[in-house]
DSSP file (Angstrom, degrees, kcal/mol; ACC not computed):
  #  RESIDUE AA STRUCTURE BP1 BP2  ACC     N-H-->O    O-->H-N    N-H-->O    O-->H-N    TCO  KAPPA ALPHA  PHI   PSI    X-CA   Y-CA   Z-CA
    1    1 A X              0   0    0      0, 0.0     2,-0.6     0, 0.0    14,-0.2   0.000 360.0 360.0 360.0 121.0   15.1    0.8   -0.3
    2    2 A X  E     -A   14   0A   0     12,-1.1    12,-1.3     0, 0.0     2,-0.1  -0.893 360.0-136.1-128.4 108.7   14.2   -2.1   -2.4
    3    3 A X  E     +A   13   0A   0     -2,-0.6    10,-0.2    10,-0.2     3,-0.1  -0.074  33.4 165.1 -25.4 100.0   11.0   -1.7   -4.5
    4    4 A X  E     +     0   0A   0      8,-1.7     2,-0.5     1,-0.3     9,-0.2   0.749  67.5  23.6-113.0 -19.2    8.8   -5.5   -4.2
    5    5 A X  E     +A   12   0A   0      7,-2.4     7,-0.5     1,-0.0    -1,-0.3  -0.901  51.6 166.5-152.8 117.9    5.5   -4.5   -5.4
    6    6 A X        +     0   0    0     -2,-0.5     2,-0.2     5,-0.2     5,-0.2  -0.315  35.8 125.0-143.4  78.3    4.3   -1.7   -7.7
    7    7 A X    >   +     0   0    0      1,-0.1     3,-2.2     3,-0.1    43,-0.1  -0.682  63.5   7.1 -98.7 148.6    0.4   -2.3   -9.0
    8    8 A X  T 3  S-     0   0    0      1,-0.3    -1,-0.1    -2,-0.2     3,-0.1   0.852 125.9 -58.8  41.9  42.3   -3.0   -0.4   -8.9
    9    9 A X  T 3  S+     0   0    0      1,-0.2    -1,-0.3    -3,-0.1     2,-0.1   0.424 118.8  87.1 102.5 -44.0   -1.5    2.5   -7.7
   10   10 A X    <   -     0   0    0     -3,-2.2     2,-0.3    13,-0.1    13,-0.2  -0.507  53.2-164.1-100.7 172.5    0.0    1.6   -4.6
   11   11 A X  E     - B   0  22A   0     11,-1.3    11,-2.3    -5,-0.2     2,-0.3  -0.893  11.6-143.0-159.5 157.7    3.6    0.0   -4.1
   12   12 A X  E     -AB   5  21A   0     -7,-0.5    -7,-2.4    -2,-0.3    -8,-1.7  -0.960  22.9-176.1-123.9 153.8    5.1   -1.8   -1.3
   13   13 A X  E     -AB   3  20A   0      7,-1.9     7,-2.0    -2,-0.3     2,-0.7  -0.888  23.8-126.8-141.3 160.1    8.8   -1.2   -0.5
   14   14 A X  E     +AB   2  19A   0    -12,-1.3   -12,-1.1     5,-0.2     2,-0.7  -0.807  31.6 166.4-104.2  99.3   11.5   -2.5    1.9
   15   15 A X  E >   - B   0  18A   0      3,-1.9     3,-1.5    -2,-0.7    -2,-0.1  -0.909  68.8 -19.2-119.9 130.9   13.0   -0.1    3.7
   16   16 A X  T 3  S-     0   0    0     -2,-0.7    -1,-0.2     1,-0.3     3,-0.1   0.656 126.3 -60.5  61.0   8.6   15.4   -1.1    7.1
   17   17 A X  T 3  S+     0   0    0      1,-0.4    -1,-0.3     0, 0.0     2,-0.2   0.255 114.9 119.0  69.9  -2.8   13.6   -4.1    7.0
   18   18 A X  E <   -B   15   0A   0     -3,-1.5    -3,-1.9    20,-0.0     2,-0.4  -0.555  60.3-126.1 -71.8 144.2   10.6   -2.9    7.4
   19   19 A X  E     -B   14   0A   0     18,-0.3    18,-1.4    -5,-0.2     2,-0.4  -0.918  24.6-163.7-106.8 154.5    7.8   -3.2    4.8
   20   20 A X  E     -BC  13  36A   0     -7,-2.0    -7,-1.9    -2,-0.4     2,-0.7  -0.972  19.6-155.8-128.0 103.3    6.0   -0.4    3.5
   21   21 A X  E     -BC  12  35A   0     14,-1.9    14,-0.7    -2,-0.4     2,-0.4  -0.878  25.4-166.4-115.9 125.7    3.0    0.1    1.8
   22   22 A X  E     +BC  11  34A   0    -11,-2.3   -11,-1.3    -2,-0.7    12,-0.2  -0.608  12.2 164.3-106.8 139.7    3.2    3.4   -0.1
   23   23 A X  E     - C   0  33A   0     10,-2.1    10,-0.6    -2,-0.4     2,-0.4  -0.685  41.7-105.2-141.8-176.3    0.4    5.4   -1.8
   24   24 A X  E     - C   0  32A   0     -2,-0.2     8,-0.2     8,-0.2     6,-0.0  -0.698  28.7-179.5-138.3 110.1   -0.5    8.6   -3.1
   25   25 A X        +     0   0    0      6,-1.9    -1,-0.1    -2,-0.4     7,-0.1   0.788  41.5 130.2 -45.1 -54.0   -3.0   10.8   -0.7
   26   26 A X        +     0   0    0      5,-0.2     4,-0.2     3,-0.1    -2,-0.1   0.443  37.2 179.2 -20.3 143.7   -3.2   13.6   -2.9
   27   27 A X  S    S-     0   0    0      2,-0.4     3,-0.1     0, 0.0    -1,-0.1   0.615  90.3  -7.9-125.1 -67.6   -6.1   15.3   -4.0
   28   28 A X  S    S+     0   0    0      1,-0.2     2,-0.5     2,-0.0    -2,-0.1   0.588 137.7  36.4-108.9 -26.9   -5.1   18.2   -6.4
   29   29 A X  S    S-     0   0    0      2,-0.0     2,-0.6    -4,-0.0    -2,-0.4  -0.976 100.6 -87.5-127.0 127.6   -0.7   17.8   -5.6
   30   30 A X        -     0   0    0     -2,-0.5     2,-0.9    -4,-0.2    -5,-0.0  -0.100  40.4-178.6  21.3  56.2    1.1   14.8   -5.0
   31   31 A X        -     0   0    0     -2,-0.6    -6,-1.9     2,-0.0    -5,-0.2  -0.615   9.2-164.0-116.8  83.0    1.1   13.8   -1.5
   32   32 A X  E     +C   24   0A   0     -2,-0.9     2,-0.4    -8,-0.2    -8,-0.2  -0.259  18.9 172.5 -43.1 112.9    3.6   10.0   -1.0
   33   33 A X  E     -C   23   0A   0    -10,-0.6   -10,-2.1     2,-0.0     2,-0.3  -0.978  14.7-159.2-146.9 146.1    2.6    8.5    2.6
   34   34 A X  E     -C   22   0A   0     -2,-0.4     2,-0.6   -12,-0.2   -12,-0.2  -0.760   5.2-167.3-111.6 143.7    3.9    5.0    3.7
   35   35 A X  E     -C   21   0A   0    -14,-0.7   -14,-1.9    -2,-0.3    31,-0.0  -0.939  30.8-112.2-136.3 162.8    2.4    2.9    6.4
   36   36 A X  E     -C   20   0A   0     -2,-0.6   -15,-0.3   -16,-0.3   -16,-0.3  -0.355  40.1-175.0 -69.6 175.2    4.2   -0.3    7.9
   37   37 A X        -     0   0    0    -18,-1.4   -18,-0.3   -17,-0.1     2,-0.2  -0.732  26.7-112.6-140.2-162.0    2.2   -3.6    6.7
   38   38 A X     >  -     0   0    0     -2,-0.2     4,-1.9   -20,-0.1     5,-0.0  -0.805  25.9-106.3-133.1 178.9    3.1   -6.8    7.9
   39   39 A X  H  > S+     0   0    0     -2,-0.2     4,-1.6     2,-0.2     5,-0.1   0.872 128.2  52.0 -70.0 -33.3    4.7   -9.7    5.6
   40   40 A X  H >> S+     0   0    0      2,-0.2     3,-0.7     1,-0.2     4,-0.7   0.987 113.3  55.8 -63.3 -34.9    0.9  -11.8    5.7
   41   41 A X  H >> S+     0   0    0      1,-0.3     4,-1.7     2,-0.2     3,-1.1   0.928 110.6  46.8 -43.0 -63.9   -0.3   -7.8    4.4
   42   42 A X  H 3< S+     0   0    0     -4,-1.9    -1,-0.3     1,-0.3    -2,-0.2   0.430 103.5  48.3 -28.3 -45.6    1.7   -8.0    2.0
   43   43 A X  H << S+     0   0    0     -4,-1.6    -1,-0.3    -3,-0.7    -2,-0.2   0.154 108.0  57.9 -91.4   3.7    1.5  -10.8    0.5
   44   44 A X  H X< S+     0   0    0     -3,-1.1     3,-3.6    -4,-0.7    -2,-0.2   0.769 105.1  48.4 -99.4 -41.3   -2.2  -10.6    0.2
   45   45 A X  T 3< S+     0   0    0     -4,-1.7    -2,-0.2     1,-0.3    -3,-0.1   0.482 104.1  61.1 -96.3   4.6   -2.5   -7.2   -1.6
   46   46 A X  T 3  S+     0   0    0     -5,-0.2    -1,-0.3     1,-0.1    -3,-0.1   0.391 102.2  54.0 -80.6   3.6    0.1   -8.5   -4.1
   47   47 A X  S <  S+     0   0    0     -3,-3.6     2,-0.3     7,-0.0    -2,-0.2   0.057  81.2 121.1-122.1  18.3   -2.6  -11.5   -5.0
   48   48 A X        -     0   0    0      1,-0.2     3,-0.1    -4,-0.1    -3,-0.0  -0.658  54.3-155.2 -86.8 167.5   -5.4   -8.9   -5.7
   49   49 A X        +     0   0    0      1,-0.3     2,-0.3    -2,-0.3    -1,-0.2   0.825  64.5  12.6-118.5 -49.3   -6.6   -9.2   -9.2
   50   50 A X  S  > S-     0   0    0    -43,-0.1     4,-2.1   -42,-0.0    -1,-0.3  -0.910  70.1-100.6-139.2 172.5   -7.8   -5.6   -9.5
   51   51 A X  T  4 S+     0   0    0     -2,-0.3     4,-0.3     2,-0.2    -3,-0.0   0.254 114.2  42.0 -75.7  22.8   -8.1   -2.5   -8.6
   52   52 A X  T  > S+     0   0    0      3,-0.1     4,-0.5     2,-0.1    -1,-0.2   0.304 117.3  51.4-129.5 -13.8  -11.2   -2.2   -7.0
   53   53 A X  H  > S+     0   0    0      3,-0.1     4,-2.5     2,-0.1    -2,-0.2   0.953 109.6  51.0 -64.6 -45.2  -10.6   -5.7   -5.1
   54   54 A X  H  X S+     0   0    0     -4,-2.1     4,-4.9     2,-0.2    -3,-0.1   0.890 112.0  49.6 -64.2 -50.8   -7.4   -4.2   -4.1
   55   55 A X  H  > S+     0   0    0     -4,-0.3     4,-1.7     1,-0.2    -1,-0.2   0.704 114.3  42.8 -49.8 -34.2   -9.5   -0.8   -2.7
   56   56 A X  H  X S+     0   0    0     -4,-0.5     4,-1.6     2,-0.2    -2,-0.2   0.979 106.6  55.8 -77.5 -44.5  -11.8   -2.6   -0.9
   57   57 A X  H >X S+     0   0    0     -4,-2.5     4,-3.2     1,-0.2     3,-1.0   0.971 117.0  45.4 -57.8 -81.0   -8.8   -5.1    0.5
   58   58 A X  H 3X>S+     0   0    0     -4,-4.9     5,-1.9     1,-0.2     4,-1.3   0.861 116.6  47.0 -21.8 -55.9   -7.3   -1.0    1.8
   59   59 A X  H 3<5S+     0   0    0     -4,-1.7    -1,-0.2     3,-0.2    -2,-0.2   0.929 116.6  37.2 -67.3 -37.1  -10.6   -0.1    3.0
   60   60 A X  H <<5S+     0   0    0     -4,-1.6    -2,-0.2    -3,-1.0    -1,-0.2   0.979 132.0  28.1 -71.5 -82.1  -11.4   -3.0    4.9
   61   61 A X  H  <5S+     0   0    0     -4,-3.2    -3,-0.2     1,-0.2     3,-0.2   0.864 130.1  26.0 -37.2 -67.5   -7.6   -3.6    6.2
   62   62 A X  T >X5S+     0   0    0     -4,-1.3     3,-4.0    -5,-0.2     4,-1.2   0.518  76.1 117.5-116.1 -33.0   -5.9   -0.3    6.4
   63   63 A X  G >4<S+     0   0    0     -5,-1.9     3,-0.6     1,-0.3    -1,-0.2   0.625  81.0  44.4 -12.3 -64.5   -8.5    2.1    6.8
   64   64 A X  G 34 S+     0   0    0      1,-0.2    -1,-0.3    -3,-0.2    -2,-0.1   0.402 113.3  52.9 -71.6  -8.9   -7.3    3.3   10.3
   65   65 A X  G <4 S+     0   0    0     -3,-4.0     2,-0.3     2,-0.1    -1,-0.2   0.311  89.0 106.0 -95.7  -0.8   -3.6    3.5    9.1
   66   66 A X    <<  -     0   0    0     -4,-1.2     2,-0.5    -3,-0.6   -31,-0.0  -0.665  60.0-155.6-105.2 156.0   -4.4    5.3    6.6
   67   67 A X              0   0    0     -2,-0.3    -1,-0.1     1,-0.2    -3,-0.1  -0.796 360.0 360.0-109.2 147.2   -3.7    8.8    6.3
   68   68 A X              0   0    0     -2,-0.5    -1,-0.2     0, 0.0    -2,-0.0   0.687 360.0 360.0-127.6 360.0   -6.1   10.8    3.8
């Protein structure tokens, strides 16, 4: 697993060659869930500026892969 991106919360990681974008679900305990991205995915939500661009980018994007 090699670590590329760890900002706002979120990180994306390489694992198998896959990329990963990794979060935390949790409401009251800890709950790690990963969703594939793609490399263009990727490279967008490493160029967000903040974290409520970044949220919106997730809502907008990811919404339907994510699990909450």
């Amino acid at each position: 697993m090699k670590k590329i991106y760890n900002n706002f919360g979120v990180e994306i990681i390489e694992k198998e060659g896959e990329l990963l974008l990794r979060y935390d679900a949790g409401e009251i305990a800890v709950q790690i869930n990963e969703i594939p991205i793609s490399k263009k995915e990727a490279l967008e939500i490493q160029k967000m500026s903040s974290s409520q661009k970044l949220y919106e980018y997730l809502i907008r994007n990811m919404n339907d892969r994510m699990i909450l």
